[in-house]
C-alpha positions in Angstrom: 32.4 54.1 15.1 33.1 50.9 13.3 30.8 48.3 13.0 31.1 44.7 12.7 33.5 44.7 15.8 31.1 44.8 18.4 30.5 41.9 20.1 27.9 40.3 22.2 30.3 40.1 25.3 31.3 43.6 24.9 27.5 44.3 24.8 26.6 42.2 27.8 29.7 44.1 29.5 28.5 47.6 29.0 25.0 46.4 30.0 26.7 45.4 33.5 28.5 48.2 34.0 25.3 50.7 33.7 23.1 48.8 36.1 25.5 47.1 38.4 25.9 50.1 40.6 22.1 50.5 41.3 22.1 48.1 44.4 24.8 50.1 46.0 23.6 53.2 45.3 20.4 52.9 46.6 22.2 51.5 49.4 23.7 54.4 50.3 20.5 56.3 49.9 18.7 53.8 52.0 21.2 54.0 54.9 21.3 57.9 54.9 17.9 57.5 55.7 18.4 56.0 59.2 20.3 59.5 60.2 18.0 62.1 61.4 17.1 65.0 59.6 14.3 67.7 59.9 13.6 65.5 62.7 12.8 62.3 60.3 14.5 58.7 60.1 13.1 56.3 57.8 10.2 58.6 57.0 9.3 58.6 60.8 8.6 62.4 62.7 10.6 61.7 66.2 11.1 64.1 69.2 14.7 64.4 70.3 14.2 62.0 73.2 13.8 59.3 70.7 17.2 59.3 68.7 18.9 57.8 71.7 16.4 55.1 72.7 17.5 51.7 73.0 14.7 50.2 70.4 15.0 52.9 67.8 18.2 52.4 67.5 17.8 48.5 67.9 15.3 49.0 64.6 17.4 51.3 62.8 20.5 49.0 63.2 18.5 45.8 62.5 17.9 47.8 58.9 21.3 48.8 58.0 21.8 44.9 58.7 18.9 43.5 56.0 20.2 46.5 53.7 23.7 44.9 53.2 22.4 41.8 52.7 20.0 42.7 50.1 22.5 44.6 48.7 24.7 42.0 48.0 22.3 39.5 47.5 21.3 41.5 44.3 24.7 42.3 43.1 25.9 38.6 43.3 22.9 37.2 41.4 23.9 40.0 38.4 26.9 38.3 37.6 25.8 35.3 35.7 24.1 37.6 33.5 27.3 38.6 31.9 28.0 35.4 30.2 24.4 34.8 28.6 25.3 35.3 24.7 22.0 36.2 22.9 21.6 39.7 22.7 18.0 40.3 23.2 17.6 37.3 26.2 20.6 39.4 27.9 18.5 42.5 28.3 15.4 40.8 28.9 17.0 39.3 31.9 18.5 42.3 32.9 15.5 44.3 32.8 13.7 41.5 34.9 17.2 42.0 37.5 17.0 45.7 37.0 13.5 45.3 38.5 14.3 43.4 41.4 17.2 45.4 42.2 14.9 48.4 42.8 12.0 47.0 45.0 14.3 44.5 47.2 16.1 46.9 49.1 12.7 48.6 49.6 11.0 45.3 51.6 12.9 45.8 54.8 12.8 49.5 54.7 8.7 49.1 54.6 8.9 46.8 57.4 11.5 48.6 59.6 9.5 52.3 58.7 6.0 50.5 59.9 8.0 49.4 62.7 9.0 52.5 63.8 6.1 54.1 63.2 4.3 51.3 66.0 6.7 52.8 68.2 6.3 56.0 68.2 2.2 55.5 68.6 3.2 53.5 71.6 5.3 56.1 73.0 3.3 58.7 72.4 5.5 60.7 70.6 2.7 61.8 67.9 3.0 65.7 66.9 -0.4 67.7 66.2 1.2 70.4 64.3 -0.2 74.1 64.8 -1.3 75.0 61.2 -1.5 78.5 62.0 2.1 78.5 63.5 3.0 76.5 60.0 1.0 79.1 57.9 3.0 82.1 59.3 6.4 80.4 58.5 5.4 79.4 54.8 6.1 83.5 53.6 10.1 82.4 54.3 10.5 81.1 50.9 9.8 84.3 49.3 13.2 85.7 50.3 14.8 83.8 47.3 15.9 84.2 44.1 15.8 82.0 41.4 18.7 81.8 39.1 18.6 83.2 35.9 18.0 81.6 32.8 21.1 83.3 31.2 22.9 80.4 33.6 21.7 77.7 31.1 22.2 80.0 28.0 26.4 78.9 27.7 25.4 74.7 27.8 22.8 75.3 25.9 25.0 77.4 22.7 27.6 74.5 23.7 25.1 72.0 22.9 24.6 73.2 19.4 28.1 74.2 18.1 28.8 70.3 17.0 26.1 70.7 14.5 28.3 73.3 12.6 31.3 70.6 12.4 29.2 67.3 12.1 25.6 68.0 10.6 25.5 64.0 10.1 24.7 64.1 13.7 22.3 66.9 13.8 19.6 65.0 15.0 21.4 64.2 18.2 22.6 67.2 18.9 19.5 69.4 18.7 18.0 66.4 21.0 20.6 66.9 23.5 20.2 70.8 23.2 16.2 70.1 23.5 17.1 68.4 26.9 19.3 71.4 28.2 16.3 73.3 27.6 14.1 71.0 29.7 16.5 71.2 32.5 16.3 75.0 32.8 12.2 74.4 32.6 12.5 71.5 35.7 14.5 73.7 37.5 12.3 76.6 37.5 8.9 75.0 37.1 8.9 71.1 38.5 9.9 72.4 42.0 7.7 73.2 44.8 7.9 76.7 46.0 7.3 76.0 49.8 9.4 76.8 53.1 11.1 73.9 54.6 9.8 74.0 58.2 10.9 71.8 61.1 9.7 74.0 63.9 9.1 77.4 64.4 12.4 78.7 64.1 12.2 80.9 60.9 15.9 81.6 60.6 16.4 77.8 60.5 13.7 77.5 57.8 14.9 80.2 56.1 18.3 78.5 55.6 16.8 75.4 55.1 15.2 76.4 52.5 17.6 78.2 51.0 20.1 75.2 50.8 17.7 72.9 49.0 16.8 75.3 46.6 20.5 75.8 46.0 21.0 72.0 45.6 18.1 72.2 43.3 19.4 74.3 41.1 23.1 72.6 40.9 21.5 69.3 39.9 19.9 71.3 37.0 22.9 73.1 35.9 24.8 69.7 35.9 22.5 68.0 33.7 22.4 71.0 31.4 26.5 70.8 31.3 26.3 67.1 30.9 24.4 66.9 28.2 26.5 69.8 25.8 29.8 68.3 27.0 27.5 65.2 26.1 27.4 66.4 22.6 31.0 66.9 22.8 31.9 63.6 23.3 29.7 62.0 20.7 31.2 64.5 17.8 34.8 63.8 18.9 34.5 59.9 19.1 32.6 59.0 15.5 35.9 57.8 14.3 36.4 55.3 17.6 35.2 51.7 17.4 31.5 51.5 19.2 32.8 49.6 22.4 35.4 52.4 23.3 33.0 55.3 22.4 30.5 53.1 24.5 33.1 52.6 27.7 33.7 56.6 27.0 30.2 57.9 27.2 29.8 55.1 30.6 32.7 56.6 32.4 31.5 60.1 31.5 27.9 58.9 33.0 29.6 57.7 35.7 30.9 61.0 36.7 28.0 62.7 36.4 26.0 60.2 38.2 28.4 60.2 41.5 28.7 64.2 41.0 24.7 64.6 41.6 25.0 62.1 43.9 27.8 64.7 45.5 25.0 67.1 45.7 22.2 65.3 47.2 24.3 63.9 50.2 26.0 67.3 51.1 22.1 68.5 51.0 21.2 66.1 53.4 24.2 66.3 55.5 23.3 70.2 56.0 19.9 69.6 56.9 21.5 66.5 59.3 23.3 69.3 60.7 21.4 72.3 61.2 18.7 70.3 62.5 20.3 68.4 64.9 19.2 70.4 67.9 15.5 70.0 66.8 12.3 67.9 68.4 12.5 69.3 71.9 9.5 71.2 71.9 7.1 72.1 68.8 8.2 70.3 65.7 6.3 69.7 62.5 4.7 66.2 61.6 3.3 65.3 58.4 3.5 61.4 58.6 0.1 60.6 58.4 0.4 62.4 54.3 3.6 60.0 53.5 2.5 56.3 52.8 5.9 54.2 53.8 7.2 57.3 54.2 7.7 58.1 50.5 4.6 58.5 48.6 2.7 61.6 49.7 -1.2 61.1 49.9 -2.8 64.6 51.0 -6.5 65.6 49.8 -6.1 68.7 51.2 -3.5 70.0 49.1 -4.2 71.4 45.6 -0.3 70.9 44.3 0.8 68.3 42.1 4.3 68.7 42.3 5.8 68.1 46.1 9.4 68.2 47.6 10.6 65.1 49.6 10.6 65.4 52.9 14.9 65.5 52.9 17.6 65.7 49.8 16.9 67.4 46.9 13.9 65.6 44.8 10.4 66.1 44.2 7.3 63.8 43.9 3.5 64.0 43.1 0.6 64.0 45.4 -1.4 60.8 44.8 -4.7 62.5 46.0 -4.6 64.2 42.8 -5.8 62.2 39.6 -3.1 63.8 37.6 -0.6 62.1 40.3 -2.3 59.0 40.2 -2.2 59.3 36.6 1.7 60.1 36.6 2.6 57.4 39.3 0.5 54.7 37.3 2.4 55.4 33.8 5.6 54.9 35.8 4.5 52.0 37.3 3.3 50.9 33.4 6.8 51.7 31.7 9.1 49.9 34.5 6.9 46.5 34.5 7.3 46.9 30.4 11.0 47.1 30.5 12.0 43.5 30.1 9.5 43.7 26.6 12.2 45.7 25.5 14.9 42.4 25.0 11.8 40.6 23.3 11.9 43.1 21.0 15.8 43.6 20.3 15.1 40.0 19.7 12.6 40.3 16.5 14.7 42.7 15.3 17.3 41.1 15.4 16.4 37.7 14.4 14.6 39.4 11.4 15.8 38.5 8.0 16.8 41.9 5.9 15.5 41.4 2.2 15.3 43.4 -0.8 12.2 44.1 -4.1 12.5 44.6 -7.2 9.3 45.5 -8.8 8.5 47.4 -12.2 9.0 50.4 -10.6 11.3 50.3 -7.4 13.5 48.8 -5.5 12.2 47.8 -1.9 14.1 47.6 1.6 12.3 45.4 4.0 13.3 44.0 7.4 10.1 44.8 9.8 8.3 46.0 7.5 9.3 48.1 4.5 12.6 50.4 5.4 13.3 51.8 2.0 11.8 52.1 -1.7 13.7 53.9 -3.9 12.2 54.6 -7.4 13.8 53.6 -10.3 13.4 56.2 -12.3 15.3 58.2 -9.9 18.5 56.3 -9.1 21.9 57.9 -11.0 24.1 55.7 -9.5 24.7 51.8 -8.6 27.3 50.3 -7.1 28.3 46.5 -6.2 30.1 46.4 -2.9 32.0 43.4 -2.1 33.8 44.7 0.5 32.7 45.6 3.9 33.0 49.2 4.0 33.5 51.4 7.0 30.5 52.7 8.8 29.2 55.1 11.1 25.7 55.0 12.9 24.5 58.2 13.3 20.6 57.3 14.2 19.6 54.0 13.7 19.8 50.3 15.1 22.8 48.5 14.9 22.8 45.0 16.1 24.7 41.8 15.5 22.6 40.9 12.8 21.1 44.0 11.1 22.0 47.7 10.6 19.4 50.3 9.4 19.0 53.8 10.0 21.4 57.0 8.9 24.9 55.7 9.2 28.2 57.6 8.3 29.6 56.0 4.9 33.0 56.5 2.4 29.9 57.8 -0.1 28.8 60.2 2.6 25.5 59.8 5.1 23.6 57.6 3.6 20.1 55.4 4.6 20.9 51.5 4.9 19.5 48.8 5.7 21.6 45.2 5.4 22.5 42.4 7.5 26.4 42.8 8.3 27.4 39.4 8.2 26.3 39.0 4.4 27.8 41.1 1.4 27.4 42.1 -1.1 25.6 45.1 -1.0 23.7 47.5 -3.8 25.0 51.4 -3.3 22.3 53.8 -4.6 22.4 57.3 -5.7 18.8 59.2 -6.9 18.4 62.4 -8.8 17.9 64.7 -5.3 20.9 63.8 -3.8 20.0 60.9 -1.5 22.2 58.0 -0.9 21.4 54.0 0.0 23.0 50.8 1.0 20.9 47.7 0.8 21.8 44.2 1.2 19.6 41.0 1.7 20.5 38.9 4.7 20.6 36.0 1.2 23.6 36.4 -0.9 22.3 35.2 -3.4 19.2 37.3 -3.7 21.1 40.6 -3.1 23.3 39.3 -6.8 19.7 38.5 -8.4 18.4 41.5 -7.7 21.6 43.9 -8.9 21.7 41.6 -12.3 17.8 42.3 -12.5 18.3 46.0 -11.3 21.2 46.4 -14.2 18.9 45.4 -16.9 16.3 47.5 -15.4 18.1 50.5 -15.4 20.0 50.1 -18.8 16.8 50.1 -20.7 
């Protein structure tokens, strides 16, 4: 990848193209919700009678309606953020939009799901579920077989092979080989292992619970494949400027992204399906555990991990202090997101400088980067020239670049500001390479002269 050609509008562009499809997306998930499944629409337990009734479909429909808006609402406002120029404002504001985009769709489905659920204590259409007809159903899930781990054994081996052609970029690779092995452990482990019931038909929870476990599973395997192919890409596009390699890795997301999506909506369509008979006579109803229909609350049970009530995805039970604890370090990490541009903007605004002392030479940008004794150093270099580089770990921004970074001396450690040359090229006595430069000309020439008359005696 070639630095020193990426701009901030190329920047701002790839920042729009990861987030702007959030609104719609969550549109689509939103609006699935409306169709009834396992006898649910909009987190509400209704009885058959109630999927044809003039006001549930009157609230349904007056949903769907607030959806769009707020759908496009969202989208429209993202679009000034494309022409805002400094890097870390830019994300700051996106994180802020990124934000908004996922609680505004959220407001009329709170309203609309209270709504419904008014209605349904007005009608009367309130379930008191048998537990001991629940209970006798729950042994269903036993009937099937997890997949074996051999599965995730040919992504994971893909993962690694890169490092035998690129160890510059081991560090990724084992990363993204690290994550196929977490995908294999939240497939077999981060799942609930409970039967799907609607009613007391155990055939229909049996394949039920079957399909979702399926779906499960296919997620997992996806996100194992993406991230070895993942690796893939990254070791085939080192030589490609950074905003191709960036556009590369976004379409590749993008496929994976709609390709899980795939899998979720053909899960819900099945259960849409097989359950579309359902809520005539004994049905299950668990609405009084679900706070706004998608945060589960339930004292009574001892699990941490629980499935949603449709699609493919887990949560946490709240009643549990390690759930409150999980939901509440979410909660703390999403409000801290827009931090993230004020600090892209200290970095970046962060003068690079370079030490000379009795002893070493310093790299400091943050803090100190770098210190290189002198005693060890076999080789210097003045570089005049911008060379060619190649970030293998580290921060590269418009105005500094530090970390490992492919070089024409080999992978080396710099740290410079890439709009000032020159810059010192180091060599020491155990084989490690540098590149420093100070964001002043002037003091990167001092501190060569110095560092020649240092080195000469």
């Amino acid at each position: 990848m070639t630095l020193g050609t990426f701009h901030i509008s190329t920047m701002n562009l790839i920042l729009w193209g990861c987030v702007i499809w959030l609104p719609a997306f969550m549109a689509v998930i939103l609006r699935n919700e409306t169709k009834f499944k396992k006898n649910l629409s909009m987190g509400v337990t209704l009885p058959q009678e109630a999927r044809e009734d003039e006001e549930v479909v009157a609230i349904l429909d007056s949903f769907k309606k607030q959806l769009t808006v707020a759908t496009v609402l969202v989208t429209l406002i993202a679009l000034p953020c494309m022409f805002i120029s400094k890097a870390g404002t830019a994300m700051t504001i996106w994180m802020i939009w990124l934000l908004f985009a996922m609680v505004i769709p959220y407001v009329p489905y709170v309203t609309h799901h209270k709504k419904l659920k008014q209605l349904k204590e007005e009608r009367g259409w309130k379930q008191a579920a048998s537990t001991t007809r629940v209970v006798e159903l729950s042994g269903a899930v036993y009937n099937i077989k997890w997949m074996s781990p051999v599965i995730f054994f040919v992504p994971l081996a893909l993962s690694l092979l890169p490092i035998l052609f690129d160890k510059t970029m081991a560090l990724i690779y084992l990363i993204d080989s690290a994550m196929v092995l977490f995908c294999w452990f939240a497939y077999r482990y981060l799942y609930r292992n409970k039967a799907e019931l609607v009613d007391d038909n155990i055939a229909l929870t049996e394949a039920l619970t079957r399909i979702r476990r399926q779906s499960w599973g296919q997620v997992w395997l996806a996100c194992a494949w993406f991230m070895a192919i993942l690796s893939f890409i990254m070791m085939l596009l080192t030589d490609w400027s950074d905003s191709l390699a960036l556009f590369t890795v976004l379409a590749f997301s993008a496929v994976f992204v709609f390709g899980t999506l795939y899998i979720e909506m053909r899960t819900r369509k099945l259960q849409e399906q097989l359950t579309a008979q359902c809520g005539t006579d004994f049905y299950v109803d668990e609405d009084d555990y679900w706070i706004w229909g998608q945060f589960y609350y339930n004292p009574n049970d001892n699990r941490l991990l629980i499935n949603n009530r449709t699609g493919v995805n887990t949560t946490v039970n709240l009643a549990k202090r390690s759930g409150q604890i999980f939901m509440g370090a979410t909660l703390v990490l999403l409000l801290c997101m827009p931090f993230l541009g004020v600090w892209m903007d200290k970095l970046d605004n962060t003068p690079v400088g370079i030490e000379l002392t009795s002893e070493a030479i310093i790299s400091t940008h943050t803090g100190v980067e770098y210190e290189v004794p002198l005693d060890s150093i076999t080789y210097m270099e003045y570089v005049a020239e911008k060379p060619k580089l190649k970030r293998t770990a580290g921060t590269g921004m418009e105005n500094v670049l530090k970390g490992r970074f492919g070089t024409p001396w080999g992978s080396a450690s710099i740290c410079v500001d890439p709009n000032t040359l020159p810059y010192i090229y180091l060599e020491t006595d155990d084989g490690k390479r540098y590149l420093f430069g100070d964001s002043d000309r002037a003091d990167t020439e001092a501190v060569y002269q110095q560092l020649i008359i240092k080195l000469q005696k």
